[in-house]
C-alpha beads as a LAMMPS data file, in Angstrom:
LAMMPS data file: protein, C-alpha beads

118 atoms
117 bonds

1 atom types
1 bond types

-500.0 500.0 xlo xhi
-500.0 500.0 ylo yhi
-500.0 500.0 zlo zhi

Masses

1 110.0

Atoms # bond

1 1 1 -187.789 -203.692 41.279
2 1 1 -184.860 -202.040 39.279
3 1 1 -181.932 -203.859 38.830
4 1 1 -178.329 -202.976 37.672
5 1 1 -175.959 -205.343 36.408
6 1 1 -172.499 -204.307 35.379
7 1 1 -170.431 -206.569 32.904
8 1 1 -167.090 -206.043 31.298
9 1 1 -164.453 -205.609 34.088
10 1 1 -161.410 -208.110 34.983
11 1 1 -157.786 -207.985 34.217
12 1 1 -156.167 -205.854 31.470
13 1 1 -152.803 -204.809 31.064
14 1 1 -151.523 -201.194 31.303
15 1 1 -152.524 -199.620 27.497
16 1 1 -155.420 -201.399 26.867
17 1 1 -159.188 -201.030 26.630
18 1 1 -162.319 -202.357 28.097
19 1 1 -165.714 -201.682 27.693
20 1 1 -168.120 -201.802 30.680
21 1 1 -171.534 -202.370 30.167
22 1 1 -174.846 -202.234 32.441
23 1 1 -178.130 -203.083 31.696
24 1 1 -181.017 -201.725 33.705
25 1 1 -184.296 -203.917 34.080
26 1 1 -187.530 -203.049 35.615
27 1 1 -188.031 -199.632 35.354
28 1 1 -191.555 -198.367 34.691
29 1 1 -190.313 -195.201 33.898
30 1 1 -187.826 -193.318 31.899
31 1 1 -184.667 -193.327 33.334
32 1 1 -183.327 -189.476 33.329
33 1 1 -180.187 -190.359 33.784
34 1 1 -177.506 -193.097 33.118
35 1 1 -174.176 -193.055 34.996
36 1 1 -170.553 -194.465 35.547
37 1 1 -168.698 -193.960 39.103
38 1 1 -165.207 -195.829 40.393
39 1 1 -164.314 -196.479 43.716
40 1 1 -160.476 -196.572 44.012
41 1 1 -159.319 -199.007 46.838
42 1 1 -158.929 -197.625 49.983
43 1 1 -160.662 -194.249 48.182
44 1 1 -164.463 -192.640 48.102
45 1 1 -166.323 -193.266 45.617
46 1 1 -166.010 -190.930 41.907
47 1 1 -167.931 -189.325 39.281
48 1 1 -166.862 -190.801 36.130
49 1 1 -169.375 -189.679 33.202
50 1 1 -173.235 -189.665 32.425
51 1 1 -175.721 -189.591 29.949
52 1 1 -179.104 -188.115 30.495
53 1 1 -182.259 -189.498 28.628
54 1 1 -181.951 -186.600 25.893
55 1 1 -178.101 -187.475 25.038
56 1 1 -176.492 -184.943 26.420
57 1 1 -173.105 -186.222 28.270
58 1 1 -171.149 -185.154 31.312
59 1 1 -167.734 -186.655 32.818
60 1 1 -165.847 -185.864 35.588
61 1 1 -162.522 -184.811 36.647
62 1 1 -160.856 -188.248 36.133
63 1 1 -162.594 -188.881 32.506
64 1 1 -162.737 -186.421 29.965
65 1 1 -159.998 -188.078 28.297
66 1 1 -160.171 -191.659 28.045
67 1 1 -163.585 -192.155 28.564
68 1 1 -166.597 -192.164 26.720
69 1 1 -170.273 -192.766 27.987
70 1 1 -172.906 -193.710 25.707
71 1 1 -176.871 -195.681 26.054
72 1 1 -178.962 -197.553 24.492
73 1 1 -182.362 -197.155 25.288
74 1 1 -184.042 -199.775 23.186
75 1 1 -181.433 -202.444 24.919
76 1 1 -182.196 -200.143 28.180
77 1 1 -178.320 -200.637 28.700
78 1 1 -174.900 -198.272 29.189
79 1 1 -172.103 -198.530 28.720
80 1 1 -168.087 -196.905 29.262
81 1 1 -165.214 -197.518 26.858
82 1 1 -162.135 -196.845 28.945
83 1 1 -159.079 -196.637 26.466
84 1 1 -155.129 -196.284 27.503
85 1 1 -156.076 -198.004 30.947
86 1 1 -153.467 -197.063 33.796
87 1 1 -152.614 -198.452 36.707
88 1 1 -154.340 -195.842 38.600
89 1 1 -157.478 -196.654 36.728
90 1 1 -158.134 -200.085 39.309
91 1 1 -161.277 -200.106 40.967
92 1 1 -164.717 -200.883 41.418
93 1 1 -166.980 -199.736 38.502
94 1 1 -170.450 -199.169 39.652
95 1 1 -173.329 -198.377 37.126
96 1 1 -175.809 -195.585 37.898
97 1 1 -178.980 -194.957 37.499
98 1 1 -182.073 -192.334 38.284
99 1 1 -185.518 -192.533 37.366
100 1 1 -186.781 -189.333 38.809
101 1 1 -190.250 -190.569 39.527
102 1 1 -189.092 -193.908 40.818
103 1 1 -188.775 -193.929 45.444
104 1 1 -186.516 -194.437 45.744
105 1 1 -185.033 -192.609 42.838
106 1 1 -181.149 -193.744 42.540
107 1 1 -180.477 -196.914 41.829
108 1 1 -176.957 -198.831 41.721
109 1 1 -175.325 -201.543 40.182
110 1 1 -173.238 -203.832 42.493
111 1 1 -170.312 -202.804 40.541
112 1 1 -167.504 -205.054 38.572
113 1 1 -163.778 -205.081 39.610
114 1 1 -161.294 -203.435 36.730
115 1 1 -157.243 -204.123 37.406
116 1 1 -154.698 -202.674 35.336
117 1 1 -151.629 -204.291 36.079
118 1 1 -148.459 -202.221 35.088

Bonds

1 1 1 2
2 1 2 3
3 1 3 4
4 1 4 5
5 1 5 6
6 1 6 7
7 1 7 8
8 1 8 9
9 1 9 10
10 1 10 11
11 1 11 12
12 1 12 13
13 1 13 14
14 1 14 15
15 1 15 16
16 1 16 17
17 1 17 18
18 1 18 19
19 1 19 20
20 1 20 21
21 1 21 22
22 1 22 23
23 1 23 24
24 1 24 25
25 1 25 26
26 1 26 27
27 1 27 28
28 1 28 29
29 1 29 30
30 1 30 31
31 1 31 32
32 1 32 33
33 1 33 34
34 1 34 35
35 1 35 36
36 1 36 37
37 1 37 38
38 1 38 39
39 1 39 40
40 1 40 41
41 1 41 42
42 1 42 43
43 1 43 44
44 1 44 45
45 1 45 46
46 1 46 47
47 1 47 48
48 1 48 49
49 1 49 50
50 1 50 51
51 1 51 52
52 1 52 53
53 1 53 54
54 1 54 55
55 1 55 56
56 1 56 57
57 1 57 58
58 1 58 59
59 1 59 60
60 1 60 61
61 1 61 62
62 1 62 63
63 1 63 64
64 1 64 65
65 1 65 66
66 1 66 67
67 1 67 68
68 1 68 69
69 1 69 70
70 1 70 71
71 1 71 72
72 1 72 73
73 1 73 74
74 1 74 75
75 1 75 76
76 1 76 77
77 1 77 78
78 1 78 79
79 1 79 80
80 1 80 81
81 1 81 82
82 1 82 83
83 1 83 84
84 1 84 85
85 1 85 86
86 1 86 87
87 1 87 88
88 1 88 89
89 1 89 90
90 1 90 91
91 1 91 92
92 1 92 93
93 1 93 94
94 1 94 95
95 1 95 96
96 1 96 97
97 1 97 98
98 1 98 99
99 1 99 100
100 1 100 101
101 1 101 102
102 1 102 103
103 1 103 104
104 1 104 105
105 1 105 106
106 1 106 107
107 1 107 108
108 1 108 109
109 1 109 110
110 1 110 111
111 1 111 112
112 1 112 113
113 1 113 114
114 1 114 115
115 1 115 116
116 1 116 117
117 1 117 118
């Protein structure tokens, strides 16, 4: 059974940085894909960034600035540095992940809280 668990979030003041790490266990496959999303309260949930098996990166909307995605597939673990946090950056932080010849194929994290207090 693949399991997600997310590490990393709490409280931070406005202008600093976290790092959010996951670490993925029990996959008997490669996992394709490695990904960050947020859920904002009272909001649906985001695309934040991901990393596919072959390195190649891709962030959303909200986090081609701040953010940066990166894995490590020997610790079978990624992980988001989130610098200049905001206010606006408070949310759930769920890890990501799809083995595409796992069923079911997505797998989640049960996320870790980030709050940026002003």
């Amino acid at each position: 059974q693949v399991q997600l668990v997310e590490s990393g979030g709490g409280l931070v003041q406005a202008g600093e940085s976290l790092r959010l790490s996951c670490v993925i266990s029990g996959s008997r496959y490669t996992i394709n894909v490695m990904a960050w999303y947020r859920q904002p309260p009272g909001q649906s949930r985001e695309f934040l960034a991901g990393v596919s098996s072959g390195g190649i990166t891709t962030y959303g909307d909200h986090a081609k600035v701040r953010f940066t995605i990166s894995r490590d597939d020997a610790k079978n673990a990624v992980y988001l540095q989130v610098n200049s946090l905001k206010p606006e950056d408070t949310a759930v932080y769920y890890c990501n992940a799809d083995i595409y010849n796992d069923d079911p194929w997505e797998h989640w994290g049960q996320g870790t809280q980030v709050t940026v207090s002003s």
